[in-house]
N, CA, C and O of each residue as an XYZ file, in Angstrom:
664
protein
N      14.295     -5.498      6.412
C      14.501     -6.428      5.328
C      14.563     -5.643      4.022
O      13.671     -4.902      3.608
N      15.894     -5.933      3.338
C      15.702     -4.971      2.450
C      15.286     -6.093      0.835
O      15.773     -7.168      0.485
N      14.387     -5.368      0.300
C      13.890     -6.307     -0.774
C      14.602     -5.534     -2.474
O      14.150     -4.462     -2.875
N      15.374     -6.062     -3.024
C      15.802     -5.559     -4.375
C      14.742     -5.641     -5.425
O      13.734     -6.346     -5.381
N      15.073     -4.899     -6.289
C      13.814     -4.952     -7.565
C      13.739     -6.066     -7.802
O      12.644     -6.588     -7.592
N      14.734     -6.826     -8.283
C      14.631     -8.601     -9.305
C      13.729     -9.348     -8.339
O      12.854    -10.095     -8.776
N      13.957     -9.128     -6.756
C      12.956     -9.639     -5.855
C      11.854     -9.564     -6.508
O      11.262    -10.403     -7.186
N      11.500     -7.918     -6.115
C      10.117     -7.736     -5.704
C       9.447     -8.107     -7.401
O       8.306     -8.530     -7.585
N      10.074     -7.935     -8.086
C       9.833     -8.693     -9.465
C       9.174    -10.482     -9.830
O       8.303    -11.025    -10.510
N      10.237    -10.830     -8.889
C       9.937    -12.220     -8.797
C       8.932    -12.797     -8.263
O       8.238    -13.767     -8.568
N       8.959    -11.794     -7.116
C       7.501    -11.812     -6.524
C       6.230    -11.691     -6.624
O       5.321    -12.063     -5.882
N       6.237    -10.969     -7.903
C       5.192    -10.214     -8.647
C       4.765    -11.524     -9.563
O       3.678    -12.103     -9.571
N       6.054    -11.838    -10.395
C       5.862    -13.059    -11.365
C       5.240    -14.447    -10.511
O       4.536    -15.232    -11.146
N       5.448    -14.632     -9.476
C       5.038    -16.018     -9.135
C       3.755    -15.821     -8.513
O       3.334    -16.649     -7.705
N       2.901    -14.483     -8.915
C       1.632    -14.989     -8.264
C       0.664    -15.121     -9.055
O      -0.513    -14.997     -8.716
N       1.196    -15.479    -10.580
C       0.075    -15.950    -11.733
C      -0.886    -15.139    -11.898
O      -1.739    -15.489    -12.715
N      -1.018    -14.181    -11.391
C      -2.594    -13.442    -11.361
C      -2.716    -13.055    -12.541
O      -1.903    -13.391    -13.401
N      -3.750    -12.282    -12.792
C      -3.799    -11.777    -14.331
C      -4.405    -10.560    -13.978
O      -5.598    -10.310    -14.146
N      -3.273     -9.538    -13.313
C      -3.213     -8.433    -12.459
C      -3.508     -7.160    -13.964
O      -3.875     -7.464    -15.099
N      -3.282     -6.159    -13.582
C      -3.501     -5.304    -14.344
C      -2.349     -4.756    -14.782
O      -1.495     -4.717    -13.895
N      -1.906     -4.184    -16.144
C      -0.495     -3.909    -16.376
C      -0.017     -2.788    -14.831
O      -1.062     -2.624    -14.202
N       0.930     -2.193    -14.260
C       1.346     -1.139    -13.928
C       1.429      0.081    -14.743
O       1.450      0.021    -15.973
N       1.483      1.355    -13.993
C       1.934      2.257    -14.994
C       3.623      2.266    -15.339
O       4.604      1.781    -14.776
N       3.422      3.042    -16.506
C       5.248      3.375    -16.453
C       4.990      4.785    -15.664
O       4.209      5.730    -15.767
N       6.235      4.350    -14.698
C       6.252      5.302    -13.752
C       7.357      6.522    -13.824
O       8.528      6.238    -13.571
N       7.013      7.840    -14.157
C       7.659      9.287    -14.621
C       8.759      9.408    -14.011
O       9.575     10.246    -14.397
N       8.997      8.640    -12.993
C      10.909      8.690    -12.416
C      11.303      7.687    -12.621
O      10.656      6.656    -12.805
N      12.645      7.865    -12.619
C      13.617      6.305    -12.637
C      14.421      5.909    -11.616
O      15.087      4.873    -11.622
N      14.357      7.029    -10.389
C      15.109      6.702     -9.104
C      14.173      7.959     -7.964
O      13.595      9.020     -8.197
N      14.382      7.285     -6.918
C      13.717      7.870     -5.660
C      14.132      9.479     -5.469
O      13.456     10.417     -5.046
N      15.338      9.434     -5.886
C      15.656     10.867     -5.559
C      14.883     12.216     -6.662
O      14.762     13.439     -6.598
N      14.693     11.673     -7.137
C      13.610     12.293     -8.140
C      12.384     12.896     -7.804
O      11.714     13.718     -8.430
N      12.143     12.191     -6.382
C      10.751     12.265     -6.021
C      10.664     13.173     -4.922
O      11.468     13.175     -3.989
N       9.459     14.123     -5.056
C       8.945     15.012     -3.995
C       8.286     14.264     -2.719
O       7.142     13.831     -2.854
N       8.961     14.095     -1.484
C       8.432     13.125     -0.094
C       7.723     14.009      0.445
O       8.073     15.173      0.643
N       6.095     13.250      0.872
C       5.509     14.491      1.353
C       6.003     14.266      3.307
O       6.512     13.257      3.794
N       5.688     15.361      3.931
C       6.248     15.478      5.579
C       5.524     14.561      6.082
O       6.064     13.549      6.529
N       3.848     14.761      6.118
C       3.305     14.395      6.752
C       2.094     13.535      6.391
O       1.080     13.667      7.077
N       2.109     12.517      5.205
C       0.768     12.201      5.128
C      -0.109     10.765      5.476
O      -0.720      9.954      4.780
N       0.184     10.913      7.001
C      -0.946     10.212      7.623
C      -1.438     11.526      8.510
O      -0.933     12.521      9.030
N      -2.650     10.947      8.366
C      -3.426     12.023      9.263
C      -3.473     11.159     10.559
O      -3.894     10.010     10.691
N      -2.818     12.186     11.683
C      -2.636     11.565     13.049
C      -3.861     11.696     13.942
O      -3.817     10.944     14.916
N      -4.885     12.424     13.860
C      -5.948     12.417     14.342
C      -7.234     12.110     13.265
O      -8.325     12.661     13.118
N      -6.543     10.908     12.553
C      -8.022     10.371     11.621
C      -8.964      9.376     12.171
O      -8.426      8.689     13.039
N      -9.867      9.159     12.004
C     -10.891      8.002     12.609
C     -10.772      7.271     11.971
O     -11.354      7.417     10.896
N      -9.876      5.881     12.194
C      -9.597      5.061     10.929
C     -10.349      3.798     10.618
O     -10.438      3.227      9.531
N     -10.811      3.508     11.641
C     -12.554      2.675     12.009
C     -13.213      3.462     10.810
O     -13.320      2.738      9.821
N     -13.643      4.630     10.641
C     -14.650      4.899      9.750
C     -14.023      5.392      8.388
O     -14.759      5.641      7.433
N     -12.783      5.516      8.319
C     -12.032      5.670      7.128
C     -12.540      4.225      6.304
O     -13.264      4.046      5.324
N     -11.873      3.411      7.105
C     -12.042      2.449      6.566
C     -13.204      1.395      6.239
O     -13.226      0.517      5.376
N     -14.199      1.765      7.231
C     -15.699      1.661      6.321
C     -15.802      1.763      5.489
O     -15.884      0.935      4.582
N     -15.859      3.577      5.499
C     -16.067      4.237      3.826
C     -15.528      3.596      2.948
O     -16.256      3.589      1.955
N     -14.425      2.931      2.768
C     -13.223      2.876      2.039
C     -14.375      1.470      1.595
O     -15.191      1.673      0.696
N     -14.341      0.301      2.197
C     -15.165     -0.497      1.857
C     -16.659     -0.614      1.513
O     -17.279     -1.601      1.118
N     -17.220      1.039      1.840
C     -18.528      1.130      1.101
C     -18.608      1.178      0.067
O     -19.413      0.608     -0.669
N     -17.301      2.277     -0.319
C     -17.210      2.941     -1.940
C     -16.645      1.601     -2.977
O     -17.003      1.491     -4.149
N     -15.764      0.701     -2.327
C     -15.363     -0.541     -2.886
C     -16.629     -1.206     -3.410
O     -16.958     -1.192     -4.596
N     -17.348     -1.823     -2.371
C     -18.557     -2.873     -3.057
C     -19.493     -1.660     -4.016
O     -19.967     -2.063     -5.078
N     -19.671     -0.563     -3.711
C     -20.320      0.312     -4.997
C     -19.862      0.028     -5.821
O     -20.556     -0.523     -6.676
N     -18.313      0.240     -6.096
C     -17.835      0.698     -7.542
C     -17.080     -0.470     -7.829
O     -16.616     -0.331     -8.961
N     -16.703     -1.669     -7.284
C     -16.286     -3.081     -7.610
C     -14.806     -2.509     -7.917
O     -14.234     -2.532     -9.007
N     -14.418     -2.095     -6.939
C     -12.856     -2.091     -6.609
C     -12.425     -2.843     -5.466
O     -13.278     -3.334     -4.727
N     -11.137     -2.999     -5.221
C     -10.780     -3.660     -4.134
C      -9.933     -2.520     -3.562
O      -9.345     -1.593     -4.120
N     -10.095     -3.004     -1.800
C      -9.783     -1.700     -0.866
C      -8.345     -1.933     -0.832
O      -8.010     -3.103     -1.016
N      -7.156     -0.837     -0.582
C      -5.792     -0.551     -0.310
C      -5.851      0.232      0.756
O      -6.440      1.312      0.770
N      -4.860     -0.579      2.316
C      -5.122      0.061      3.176
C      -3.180     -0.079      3.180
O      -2.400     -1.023      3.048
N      -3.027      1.390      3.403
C      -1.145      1.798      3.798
C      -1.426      2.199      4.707
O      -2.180      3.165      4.826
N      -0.663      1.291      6.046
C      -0.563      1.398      7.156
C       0.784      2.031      7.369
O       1.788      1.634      6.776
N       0.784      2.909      8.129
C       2.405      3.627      8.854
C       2.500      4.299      9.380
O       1.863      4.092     10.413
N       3.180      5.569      9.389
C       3.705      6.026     10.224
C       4.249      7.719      9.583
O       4.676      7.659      8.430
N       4.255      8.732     10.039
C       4.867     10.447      9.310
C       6.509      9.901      9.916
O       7.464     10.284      9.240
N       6.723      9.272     10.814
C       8.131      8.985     11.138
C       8.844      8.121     10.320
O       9.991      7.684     10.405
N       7.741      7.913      9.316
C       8.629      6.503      8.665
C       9.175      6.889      7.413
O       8.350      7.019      6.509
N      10.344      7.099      7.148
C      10.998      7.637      5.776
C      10.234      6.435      4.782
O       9.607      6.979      3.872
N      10.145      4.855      4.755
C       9.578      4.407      3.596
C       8.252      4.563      3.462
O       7.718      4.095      2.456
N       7.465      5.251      4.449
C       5.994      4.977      4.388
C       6.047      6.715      3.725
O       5.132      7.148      3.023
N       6.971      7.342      4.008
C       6.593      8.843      3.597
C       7.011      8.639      1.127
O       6.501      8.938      0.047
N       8.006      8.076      1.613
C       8.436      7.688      0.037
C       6.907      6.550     -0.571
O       6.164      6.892     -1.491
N       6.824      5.806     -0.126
C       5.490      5.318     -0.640
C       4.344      6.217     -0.908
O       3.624      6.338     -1.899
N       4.362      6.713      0.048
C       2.999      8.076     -0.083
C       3.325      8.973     -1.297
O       2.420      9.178     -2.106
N       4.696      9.595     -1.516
C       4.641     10.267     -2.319
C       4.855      9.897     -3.772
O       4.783     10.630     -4.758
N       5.240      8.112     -3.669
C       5.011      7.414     -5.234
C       3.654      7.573     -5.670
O       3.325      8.055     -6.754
N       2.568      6.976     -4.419
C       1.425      7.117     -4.564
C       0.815      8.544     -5.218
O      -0.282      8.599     -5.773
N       1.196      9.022     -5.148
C       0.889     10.758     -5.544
C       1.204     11.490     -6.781
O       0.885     12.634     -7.104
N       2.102     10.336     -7.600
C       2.998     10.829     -9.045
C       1.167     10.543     -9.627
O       0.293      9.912     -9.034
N       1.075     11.290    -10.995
C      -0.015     11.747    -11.542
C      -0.545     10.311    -11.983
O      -1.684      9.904    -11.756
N       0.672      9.453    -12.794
C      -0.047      8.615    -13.049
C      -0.178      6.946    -12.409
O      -0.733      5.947    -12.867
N       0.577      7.178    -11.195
C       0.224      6.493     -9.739
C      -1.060      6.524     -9.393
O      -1.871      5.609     -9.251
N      -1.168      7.829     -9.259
C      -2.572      8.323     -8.482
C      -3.937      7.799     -9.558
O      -5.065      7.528     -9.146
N      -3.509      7.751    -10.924
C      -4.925      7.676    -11.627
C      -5.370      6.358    -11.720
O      -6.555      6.024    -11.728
N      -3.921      5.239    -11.825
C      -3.547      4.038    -12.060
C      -4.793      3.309    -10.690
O      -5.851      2.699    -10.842
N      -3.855      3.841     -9.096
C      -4.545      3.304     -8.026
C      -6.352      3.803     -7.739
O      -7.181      3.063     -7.210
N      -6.595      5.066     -8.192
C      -8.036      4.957     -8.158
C      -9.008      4.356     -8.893
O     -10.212      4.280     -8.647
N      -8.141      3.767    -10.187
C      -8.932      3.224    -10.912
C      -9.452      1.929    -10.873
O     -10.401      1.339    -11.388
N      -8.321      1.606     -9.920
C      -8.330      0.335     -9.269
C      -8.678     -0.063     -7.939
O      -9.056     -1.207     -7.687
N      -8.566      0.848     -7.067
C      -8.465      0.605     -5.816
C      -9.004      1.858     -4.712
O      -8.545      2.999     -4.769
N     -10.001      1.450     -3.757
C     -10.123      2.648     -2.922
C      -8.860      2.677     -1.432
O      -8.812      2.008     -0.401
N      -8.187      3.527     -1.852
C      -7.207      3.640     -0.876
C      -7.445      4.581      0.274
O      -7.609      5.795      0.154
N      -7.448      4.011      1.222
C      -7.296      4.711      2.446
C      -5.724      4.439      3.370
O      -5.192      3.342      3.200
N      -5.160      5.269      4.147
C      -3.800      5.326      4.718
C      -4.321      5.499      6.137
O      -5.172      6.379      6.260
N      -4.013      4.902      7.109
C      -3.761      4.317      8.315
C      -2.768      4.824      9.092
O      -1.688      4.391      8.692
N      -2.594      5.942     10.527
C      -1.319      5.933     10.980
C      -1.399      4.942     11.960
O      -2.304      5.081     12.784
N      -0.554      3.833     12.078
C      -0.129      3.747     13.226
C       0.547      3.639     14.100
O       0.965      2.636     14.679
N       0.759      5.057     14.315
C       1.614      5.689     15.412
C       3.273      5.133     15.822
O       4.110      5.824     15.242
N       3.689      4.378     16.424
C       4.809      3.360     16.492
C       4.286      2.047     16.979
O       4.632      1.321     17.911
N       3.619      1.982     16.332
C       2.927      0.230     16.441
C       2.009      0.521     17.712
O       1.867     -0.263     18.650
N       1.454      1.677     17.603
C       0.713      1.613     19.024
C      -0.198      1.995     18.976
O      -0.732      2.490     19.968
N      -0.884      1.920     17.578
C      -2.164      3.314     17.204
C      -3.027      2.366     16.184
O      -2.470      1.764     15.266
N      -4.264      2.296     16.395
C      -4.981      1.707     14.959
C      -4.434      0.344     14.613
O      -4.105      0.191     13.437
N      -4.273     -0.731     15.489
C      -3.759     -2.129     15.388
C      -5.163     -2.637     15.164
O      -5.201     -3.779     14.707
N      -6.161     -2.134     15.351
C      -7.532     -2.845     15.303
C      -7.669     -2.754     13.786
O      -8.591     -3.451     13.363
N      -7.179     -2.263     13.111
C      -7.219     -2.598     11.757
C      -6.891     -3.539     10.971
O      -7.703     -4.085     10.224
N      -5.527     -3.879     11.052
C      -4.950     -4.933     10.728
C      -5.872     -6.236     11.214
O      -6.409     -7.036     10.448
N      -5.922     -6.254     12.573
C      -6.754     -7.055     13.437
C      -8.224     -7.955     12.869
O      -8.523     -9.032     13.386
N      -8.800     -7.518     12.088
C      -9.966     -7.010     11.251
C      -9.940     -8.315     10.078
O     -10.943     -8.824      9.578
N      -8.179     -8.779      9.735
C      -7.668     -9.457      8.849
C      -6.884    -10.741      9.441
O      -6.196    -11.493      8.752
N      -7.039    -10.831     10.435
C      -6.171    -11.919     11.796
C      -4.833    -11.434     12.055
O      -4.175    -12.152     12.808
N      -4.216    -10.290     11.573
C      -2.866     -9.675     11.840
C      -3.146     -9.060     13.090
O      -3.771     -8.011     13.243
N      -2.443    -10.066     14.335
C      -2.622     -9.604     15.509
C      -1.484     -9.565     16.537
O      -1.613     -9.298     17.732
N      -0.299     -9.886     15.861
C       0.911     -9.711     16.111
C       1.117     -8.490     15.818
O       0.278     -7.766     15.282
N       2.410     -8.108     16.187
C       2.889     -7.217     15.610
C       3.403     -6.887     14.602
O       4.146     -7.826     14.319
N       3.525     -5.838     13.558
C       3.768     -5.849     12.040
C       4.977     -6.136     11.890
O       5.613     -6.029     12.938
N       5.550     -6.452     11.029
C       6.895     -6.735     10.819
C       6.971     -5.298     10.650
O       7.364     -4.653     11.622
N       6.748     -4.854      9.882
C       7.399     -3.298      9.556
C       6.487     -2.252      8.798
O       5.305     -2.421      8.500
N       7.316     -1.065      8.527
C       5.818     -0.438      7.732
C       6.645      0.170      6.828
O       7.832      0.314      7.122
N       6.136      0.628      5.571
C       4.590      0.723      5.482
C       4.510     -0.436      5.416
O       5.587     -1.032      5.380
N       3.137     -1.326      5.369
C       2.608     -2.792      5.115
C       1.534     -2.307      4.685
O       1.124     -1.331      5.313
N       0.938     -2.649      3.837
C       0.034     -2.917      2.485
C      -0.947     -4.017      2.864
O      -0.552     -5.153      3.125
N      -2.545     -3.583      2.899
C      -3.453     -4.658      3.303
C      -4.066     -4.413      1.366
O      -4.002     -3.383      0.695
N      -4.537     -5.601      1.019
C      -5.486     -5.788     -0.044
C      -6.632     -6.232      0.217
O      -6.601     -7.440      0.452
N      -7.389     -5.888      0.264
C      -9.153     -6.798      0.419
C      -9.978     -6.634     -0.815
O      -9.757     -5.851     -1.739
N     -11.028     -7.541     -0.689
C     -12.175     -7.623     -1.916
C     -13.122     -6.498     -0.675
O     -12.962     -6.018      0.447
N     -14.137     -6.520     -1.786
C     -15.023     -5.468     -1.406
C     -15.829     -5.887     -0.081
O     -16.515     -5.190      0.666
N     -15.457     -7.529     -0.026
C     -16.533     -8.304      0.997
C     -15.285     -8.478      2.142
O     -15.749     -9.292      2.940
N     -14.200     -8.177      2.507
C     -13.188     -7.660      3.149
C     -12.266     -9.277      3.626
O     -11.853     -9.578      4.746
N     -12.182     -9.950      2.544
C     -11.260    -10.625      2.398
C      -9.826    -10.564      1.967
O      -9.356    -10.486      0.832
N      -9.345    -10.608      2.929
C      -7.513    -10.126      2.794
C      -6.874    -10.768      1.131
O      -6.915    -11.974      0.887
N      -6.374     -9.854      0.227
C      -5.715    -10.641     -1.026
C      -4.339    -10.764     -1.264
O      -3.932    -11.436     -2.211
N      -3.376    -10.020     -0.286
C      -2.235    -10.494     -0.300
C      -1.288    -10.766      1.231
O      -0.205    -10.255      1.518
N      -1.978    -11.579      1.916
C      -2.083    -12.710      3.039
C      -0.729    -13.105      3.041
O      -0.364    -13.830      2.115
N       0.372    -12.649      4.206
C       1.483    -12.966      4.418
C       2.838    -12.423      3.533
O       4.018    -12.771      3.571
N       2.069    -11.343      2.669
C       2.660    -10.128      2.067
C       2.734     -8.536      2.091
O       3.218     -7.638      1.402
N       1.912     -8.691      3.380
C       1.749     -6.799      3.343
C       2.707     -6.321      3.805
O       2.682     -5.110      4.023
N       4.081     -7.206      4.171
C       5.273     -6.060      4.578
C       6.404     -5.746      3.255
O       7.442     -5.092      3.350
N       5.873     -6.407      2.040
C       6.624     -7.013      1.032
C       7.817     -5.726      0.982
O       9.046     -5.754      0.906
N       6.876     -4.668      1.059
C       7.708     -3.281      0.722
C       8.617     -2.429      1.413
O       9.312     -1.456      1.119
N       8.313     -3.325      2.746
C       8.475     -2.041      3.668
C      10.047     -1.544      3.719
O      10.539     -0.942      4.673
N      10.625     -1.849      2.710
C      12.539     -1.060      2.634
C      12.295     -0.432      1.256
O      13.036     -0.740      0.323
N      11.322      0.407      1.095
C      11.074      0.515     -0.149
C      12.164      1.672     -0.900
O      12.184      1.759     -2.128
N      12.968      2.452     -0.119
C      14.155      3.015     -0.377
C      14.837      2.359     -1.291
O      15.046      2.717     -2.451
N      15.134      1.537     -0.840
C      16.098      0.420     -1.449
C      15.754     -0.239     -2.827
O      16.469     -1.108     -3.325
N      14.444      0.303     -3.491
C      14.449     -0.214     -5.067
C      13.880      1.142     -5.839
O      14.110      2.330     -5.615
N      12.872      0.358     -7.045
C      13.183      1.609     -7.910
C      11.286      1.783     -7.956
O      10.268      1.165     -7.647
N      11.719      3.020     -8.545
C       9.717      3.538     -8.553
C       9.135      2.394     -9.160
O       8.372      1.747     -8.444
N       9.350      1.951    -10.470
C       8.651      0.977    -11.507
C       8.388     -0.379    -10.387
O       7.235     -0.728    -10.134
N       9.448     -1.002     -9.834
C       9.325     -2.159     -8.784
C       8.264     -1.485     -8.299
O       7.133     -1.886     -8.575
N       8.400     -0.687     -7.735
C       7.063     -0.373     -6.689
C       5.499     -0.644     -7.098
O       4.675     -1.395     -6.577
N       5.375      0.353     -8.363
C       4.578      0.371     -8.632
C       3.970     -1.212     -9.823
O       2.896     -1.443    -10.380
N       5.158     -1.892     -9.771
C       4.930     -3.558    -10.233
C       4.288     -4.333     -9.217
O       3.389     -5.173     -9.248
N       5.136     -3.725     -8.113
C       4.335     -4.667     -6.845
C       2.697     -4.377     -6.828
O       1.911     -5.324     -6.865
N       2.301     -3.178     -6.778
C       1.070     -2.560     -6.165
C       0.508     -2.820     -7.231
O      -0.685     -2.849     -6.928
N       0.623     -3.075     -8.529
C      -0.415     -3.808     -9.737
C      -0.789     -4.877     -9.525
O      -2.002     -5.082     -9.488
N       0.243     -6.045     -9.287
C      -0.019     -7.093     -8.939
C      -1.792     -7.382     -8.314
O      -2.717     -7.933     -8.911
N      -1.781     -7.075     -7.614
C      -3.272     -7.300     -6.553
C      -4.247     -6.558     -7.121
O      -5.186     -6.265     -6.382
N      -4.280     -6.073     -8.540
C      -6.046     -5.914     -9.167
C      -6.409     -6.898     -9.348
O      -5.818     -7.976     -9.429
N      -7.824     -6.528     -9.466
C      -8.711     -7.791     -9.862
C      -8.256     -8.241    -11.628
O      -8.803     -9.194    -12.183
């Protein structure tokens, strides 16, 4: 599914929240951007990733970001490496404890999702979980919003992923 900026824009606009600005983001097109090869860790413990991830949340009153995917997945590798622009990276910790999830070709770490009643299979990846610190899902029937994320521009991206601060 491929989602255009004015979409994922629109999408952003109709959920009233009173989200946190985004950053302005240092590229203006994907090709700009350094993709990293590999960054899911394929032998991570993602059961206890993701503990942690929700310990350090209710400490520090952030809400958890879990990127689920795949090193095979060209949009989950381009997401990772938006995630990684300087002021991506300062934007999402300030906001959010992020942990990244492989799973495998839909065959690895489904007990995660699971966790949230996503017990089907994903529509696609990457898919984007949001939770409060008490691990209530916050964007419920949206975590695949991104997953053609090729197909728009850094700023969309990083419009979408503002959206869901507190």
């Amino acid at each position: 599914m491929r989602i255009a900026p004015a979409v994922l824009a629109a999408l952003f606009l109709a959920t009233g929240a009173s989200a946190a600005t985004a950053p302005r983001v240092s590229i203006s097109s994907l090709s700009e951007l350094e993709v990293p090869d590999a960054p899911f860790a394929v032998n991570a413990n993602a059961d206890a990733d993701v503990d942690a991830a929700f310990a350090r949340a209710r400490r520090d009153g952030k809400r958890v970001m879990i990127d689920l995917g795949g090193n095979w997945c060209a949009d989950c590798r381009i997401l990772a490496g938006l995630m990684e622009l300087p002021e991506m990276r300062a934007f999402l910790a300030g906001h959010y404890e992020l942990v990244s999830v492989d799973v495998g070709r839909f065959n690895k770490n489904l007990q995660i999702p699971a966790r949230f009643g996503i017990t089907t299979r994903l529509d696609g990846v990457p898919a984007i979980l949001i939770a409060t610190p008490q691990g209530q899902l916050v964007n419920a029937g949206r975590v695949s919003a991104i997953e053609d994320i090729r197909h728009t521009t850094p700023q969309a991206v990083a419009d979408w992923l503002a959206q869901w601060t507190p």
